[in-house]
Structures are given as structure tokens and as C-alpha cells.
C-alpha positions, 0 to 999 in steps of 0.5 A, a space after each residue: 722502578 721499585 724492587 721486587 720484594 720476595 713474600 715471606 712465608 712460613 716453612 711450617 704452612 709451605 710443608 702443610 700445603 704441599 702435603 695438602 695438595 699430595 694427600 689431594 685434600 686441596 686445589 693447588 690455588 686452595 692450598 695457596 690461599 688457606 695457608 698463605 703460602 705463595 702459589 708460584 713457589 708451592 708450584 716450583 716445590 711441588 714440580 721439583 724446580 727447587 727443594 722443598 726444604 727452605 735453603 739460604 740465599 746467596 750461593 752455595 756453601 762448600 760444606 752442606 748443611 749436614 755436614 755444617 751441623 755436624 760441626 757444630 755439635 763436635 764443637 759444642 760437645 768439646 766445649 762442654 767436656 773441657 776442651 774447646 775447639 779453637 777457630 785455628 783448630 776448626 779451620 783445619 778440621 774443615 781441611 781435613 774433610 776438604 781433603 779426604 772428599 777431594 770436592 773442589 774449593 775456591 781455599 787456598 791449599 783446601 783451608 778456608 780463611 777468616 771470610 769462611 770463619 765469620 760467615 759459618 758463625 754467622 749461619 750458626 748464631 748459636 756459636 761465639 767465641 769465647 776466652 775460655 777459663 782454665 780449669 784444673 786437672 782435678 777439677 774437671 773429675 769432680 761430678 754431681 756423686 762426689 757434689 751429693 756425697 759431700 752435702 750428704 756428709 755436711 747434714 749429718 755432721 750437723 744433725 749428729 753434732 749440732 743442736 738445733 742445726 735445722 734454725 742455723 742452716 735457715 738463718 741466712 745471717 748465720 751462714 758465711 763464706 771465706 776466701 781470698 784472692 790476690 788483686 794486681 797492682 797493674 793490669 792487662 789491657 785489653 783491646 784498645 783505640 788507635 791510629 791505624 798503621 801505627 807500629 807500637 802502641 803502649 800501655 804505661 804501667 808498673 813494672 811491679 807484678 806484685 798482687 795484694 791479697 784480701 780475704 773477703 767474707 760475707 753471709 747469706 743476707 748480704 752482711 759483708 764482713 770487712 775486707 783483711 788487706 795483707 800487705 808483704 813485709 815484718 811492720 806498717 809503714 804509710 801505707 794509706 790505712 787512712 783512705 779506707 778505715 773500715 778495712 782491717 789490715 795484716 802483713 806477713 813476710 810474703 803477703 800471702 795468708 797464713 796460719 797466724 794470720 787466719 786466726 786474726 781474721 777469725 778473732 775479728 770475725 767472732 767480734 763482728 758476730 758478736 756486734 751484730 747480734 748474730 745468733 751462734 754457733 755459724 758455719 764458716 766454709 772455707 776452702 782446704 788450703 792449709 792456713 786455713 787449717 791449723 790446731 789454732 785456728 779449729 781450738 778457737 772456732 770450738 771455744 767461740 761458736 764457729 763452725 769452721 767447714 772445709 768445702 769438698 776438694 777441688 769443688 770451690 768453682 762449684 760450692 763456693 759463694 766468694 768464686 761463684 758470685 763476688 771476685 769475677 764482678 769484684 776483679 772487673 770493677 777493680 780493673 775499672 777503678 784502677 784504670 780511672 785512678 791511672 787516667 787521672 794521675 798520668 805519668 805515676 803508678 799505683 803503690 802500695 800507699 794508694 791501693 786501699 784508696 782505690 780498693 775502697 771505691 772498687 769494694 763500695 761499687 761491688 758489695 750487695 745483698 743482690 750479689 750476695 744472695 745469688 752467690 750463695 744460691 748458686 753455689 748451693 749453701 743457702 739454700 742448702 741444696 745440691 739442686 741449686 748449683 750450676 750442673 753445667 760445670 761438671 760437664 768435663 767430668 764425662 771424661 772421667 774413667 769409669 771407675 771414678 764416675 761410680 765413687 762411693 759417696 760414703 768415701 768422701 769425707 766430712 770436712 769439719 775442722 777439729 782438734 784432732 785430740 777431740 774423739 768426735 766433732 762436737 758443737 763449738 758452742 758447748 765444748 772448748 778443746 783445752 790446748 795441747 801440751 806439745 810444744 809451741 814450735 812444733 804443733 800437733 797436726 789437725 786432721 780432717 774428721 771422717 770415720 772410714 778407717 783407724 789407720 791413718 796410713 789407709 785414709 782415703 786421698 780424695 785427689 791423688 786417687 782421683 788423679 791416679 785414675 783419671 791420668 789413666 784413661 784421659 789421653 784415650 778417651 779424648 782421642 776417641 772422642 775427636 776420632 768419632 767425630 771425625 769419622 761421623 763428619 766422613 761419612 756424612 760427606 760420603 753420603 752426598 
């Protein structure tokens, strides 16, 4: 005997039948037969036998449809604002509605279990789980007026001070992009095959937690500039600089990038410029981190056409291309490569001799013009445009205290890196800034350029001001959140 088979039929046409037939436009047959609906279940609906509205098989949930929803939404909303909801988190919030309605539940204790979890994700496909990112305090505050304020400052920095800035910002070649990141020797493995039961399972690696840092660079066209591998240590040993001869290679005592360092990168980058007939001056925009701002580092960007721009702080998951678009896709193919070099030297581990071997793969496998020119339109440089960034990011800066929200936008200020005995920032190309007279030893500082007050001790503080702020009203404003919610979600469950 062959099994009956339900005919499907749309919502829509089922909901345009029964008014027809209420409206006594239509024959119940009629409107049967014009909307293609079945005519015993437009009978059932119209008699009140079972809801008009579509329901699911299987048997009923414990929370209603409406009540489901509202889940879903607090769920979304957290998620976008910086705090997601765990399944732990969600599993006890179904709890507490369970317990305050006093409904009747086959959940041991009124908190359902695991069964629940993948059944709700399932009727809300709409929901995944997810391994969140950590986002900084100060980050989750930067908003679209902080974002727009720093584009608005960039422009007229470049119409006051560069000649002919409108052929530079078009050039894709004559735009680039600097940071650096540190790459570990051994890595975390994530789920993986084994026997079931099995009490221990191991993955062999190196003791060693130390990371490589390299700074990488690239334009706007897809030019990849050579990656600088810094290496801890006072001198080269044999370190494999052989397996990957493009690269160029640095060392300083921690293995971290510094002052001394960055102008050798920027020697090489000016030589790269130069070799490629690239037009100058280019902007360079780095992140504000104080190597990256040293009198040096500014006296030879003004001597060789280099345009050393600070992106706006705390903003760098927003603005910068190498965050946006190269190390996510670069890290994942290292992982990759590091663990096919480790699947092929069973029983050793990586060093510092063969990481340059297995970083070259992972670099030629990554570098792009496709992954070049979507990092730097998603961040907004190329083209030059606030609209181009991904507006989703700054979600959690709904949480912001007003009085961060309505920041005015001339407070934030233009990040070009100067000497600070130059009276204005002024084209690289044109002008070089005689080095100062002050000792060696101790260097006179280089200040951000921006034109808000003479006195240094009033100069605005962009992140102590925004976390001052912010500190104030964070642990109310969540809480009133999860309250409304919660009080939302009782009284749906009242209404039933």
C-alpha cells in the first residue's frame, strides 16, 4: 500500500481562498480550484477544525511560535552590539520564562537540553553558532561620526598640503597599506578523527609559544611588497634566509618591531617605490603604534616622498586593508602549511631555520591582486570613500553613551606623521626637514599634527576621553537591555 502523500500548497493562495470565500466572492469548490489549494483543509480552516495560519508537524513546541521569536531577535540584537548570547546563556533564559509561566515541561529542572538547542536552531535557520572575535573596549565605541570625521580630515590635509593630490588618491599603485603580525611556531588544533572512547588524544608540538612577527605591505593594485621577517635576537645565525630570498629580514632583541627597525622598512620601501616607477609622493597609512612614529621615521618619509598617514584609533578592524582582507586569509593558509610541513617531518618541530621555508609556501599561496583590491575596498582607501567600509562593524557602538555618540567630528584629528619643528605638514616631495640638534640619545618627540589648541596639555585624548565616557554607562545600558527583554519575552507569555 503506497503512502499517502499531503498536497503542498502555498500560504499566500490558502489565506486569498478563505477570504475569497468569506468576502462570498467564491464557491468553497471554486476557490479550491482557482487558487490550487486543497479543498478538504480550506474546509478544516474555514470550519475552525485547525488554525488558519500554517503550523509545523511534529508536536507541539514548549515555547510558542511568538515567544520563539522573541528569542531570536534578543539573540540577534546582543550579537550585533558585542555581546552574544551563549547556547549555556540561551538555554537558561528558556529557564527563567519556563519558571516564571509555571507551564508544565518534559525539562529536567524547567531547563531544556542539548535535543531543545538543535531542534530551535533548526526551526530558526537564521541562527548559527559562532566562534566570536574579541573586540577591544575602545573599539566597540568607534561609530560612523568618529569614521566620517577622519576621512574628512585625510581630504583636507591632502587638498591643503599636496599638490596634485586628486592624480594620487586615483592611482591604485600610489596607495599602500602597513602592519604587522606575529605568526606562531606551533598552533591549535581544532577538532579532529579519533577512536571513539579513546581517553587522550594528542597533538605533538613544539613547547615553544614563540611568534615571528612580519610586516607586510601591499598597494591598492595588487603590488605586494616583500614581506620583513624579524627574527628575536642581537645577529643572524642560519636561519634558512636561503629558502626564501625575496624576503627581507630583521632582528631586534625581543623580535618585536621598532623604531629602528621601521626606518629600515621604510629605506626598503622607498627602494621598492623607486624600482617599480611608481609615481611619488604615495601615502603610506599605518596604525599608530609608537614605532610606527618616531622624529626618523617622519624626517625621512618628508626627505623621500612618502606620506606616512596614521589611521583613526582604535578603527584598524575597520580601515585597514592588511586587517580587513590579507592576515584572516594569511594565518589560515600558514595553519594549513604548518601542518603539512609537520605531517611530512613526523617526530620534529618547526624552528626558526624552517620557518622562512614554510612561510614562503604559505605567502605565494595567499598574495593576490583579487585579495588586494577587495581589502582596500572594503576598508574604504581605494576607493577613497567612508560608504565602502563595512557599516556592520560598528553595531556595538549602539552602546555608547550619548555624549560619545554626538562627538564632534572637527575633535578628531589629522594623523599625518611630521617633525614636530615643521609649523604645518607640508609635501614630502617638496620640502625635507633638517634633522634636529638635539642629542641622539634623547630624540625629540613627534607629535600628531592637528590644530584644535596651542597648548599641549589640553590636546584632545581620543581614547582616554572615549573610555572615560563609555566606562560610565556600559554596565546600565547592558543591563537595561537584557531587562527589556526579558520583560518583553514575560509578556508574551502572558498574553497566551
Amino acid at each position: 500500500m503506497s503512502k499517502q502523500v499531503g498536497v503542498q500548497y502555498s500560504p499566500t493562495k490558502m489565506g486569498l481562498a478563505i477570504e475569497a470565500v468569506r468576502s462570498k466572492a467564491m464557491s468553497k469548490r471554486k476557490a479550491a480550484m482557482t487558487f490550487g489549494v486543497p479543498r478538504s483543509t480550506l474546509l478544516d480552516k474555514l470550519s475552525g477544525r485547525v488554525p488558519e495560519a500554517r503550523t509545523r508537524p511534529g508536536p507541539a513546541t514548549v515555547l510558542s511560535a511568538a515567544e520563539e521569536d522573541v528569542l531570536v531577535n534578543y539573540i540577534k540584537l546582543m550579537a550585533s552590539i558585542g555581546y552574544p548570547v551563549s547556547r549555556e546563556e540561551l538555554l537558561n533564559e528558556v529557564k527563567k520564562i519556563i519558571d516564571v509561566d509555571g507551564r508544565k515541561t518534559p525539562f529536567k529542572n524547567n531547563k531544556p537540553e542539548k535535543d531543545w538547542f538543535y531542534a530551535f536552531k533548526n526551526r530558526h535557520p537564521d541562527l548559527s553558532e559562532r566562534f566570536a572575535m574579541t573586540l577591544g573596549h575602545q573599539r566597540a565605541f568607534v561609530n560612523m561620526a568618529m569614521i566620517e570625521s577622519w576621512y574628512s580630515n585625510l581630504f583636507k590635509y591632502l587638498r591643503d598640503e599636496i599638490n596634485g593630490y586628486e592624480n594620487m588618491i586615483q592611482d591604485p599603485r600610489r596607495i599602500f597599506n602597513a602592519d604587522e603580525s606575529g605568526f606562531p611556531l606551533c598552533y591549535k588544533s581544532g577538532k579532529v578523527l579519533a577512536q571513539t572512547g579513546a581517553r587522550h588524544v594528542y597533538n605533538v608540538t613544539s613547547s615553544n609559544k614563540q611568534q615571528i612577527t612580519v610586516m607586510v605591505c601591499f598597494n591598492a593594485f595588487g603590488d605586494f611588497f616583500p614581506p620583513l621577517i624579524v627574527y628575536p635576537g642581537e645577529r643572524f645565525r642560519d636561519i634558512g634566509l636561503s629558502s626564501f630570498p625575496e624576503a627581507i629580514y630583521g632582528h631586534t632583541s625581543n623580535g618585536w618591531m621598532d623604531s629602528e627597525l621601521f626606518v629600515t622598512f621604510l629605506e626598503e620601501f622607498s627602494n621598492y617605490v623607486d624600482q617599480k616607477k611608481i609615481t611619488k609622493p604615495v601615502i603610506l597609512f599605518v596604525d599608530g603604534h609608537s614605532t610606527h612614529m618616531s622624529r626618523s621615521a617622519a624626517e625621512f618619509c618628508a626627505a623621500n616622498g612618502i606620506i606616512l598617514y596614521c589611521l583613526l584609533p582604535n578603527a584598524t578592524h575597520i580601515l585597514q586593508p592588511c586587517d580587513v582582507g590579507f592576515f584572516s586569509p594569511m594565518k589560515a593558509s600558514w595553519k594549513r602549511h604548518l601542518k603539512n610541513w609537520q605531517m611530512e617531518n613526523i617526530g620534529e618541530i618547526l624552528t626558526k631555520k624552517d620557518f622562512p621555508k614554510v612561510f614562503k609556501a604559505a605567502w605565494d599561496a595567499v598574495t593576490s591582486f583579487e585579495l588586494a583590491v577587495r581589502g582596500f575596498r572594503r576598508s574604504g582607501l581605494f576607493p577613497l570613500d567612508p560608504s565602502g567600509i563595512d557599516k556592520t562593524k560598528l553595531e556595538p557602538s549602539k552602546l555608547a553613551n550619548p555624549v560619545t555618540m554626538a562627538l564632534d567630528r572637527d575633535q578628531v584629528p589629522a594623523q599625518a606623521l611630521v617633525p614636530d619643528n615643521a609649523k604645518a605638514p607640508v609635501q614630502a616631495s617638496k620640502q625635507a626637514h633638517a634633522p634636529s640638534q638635539a642629542p641622539e640619545k634623547d630624540p625629540v618627540p613627534i607629535q600628531m599634527y592637528c590644530s584644535e589648541t596651542d597648548d599641549k596639555s589640553e590636546k584632545f585624548c581620543f581614547e582616554q576621553w572615549c573610555e572615560k565616557r563609555a566606562e560610565e554607562s556600559l554596565q546600565f545600558t547592558i543591563g537595561h537591555i537584557v531587562l527589556t527583554m526579558e520583560l518583553t519575552i514575560l509578556s508574551f507569555i502572558r498574553s497566551f
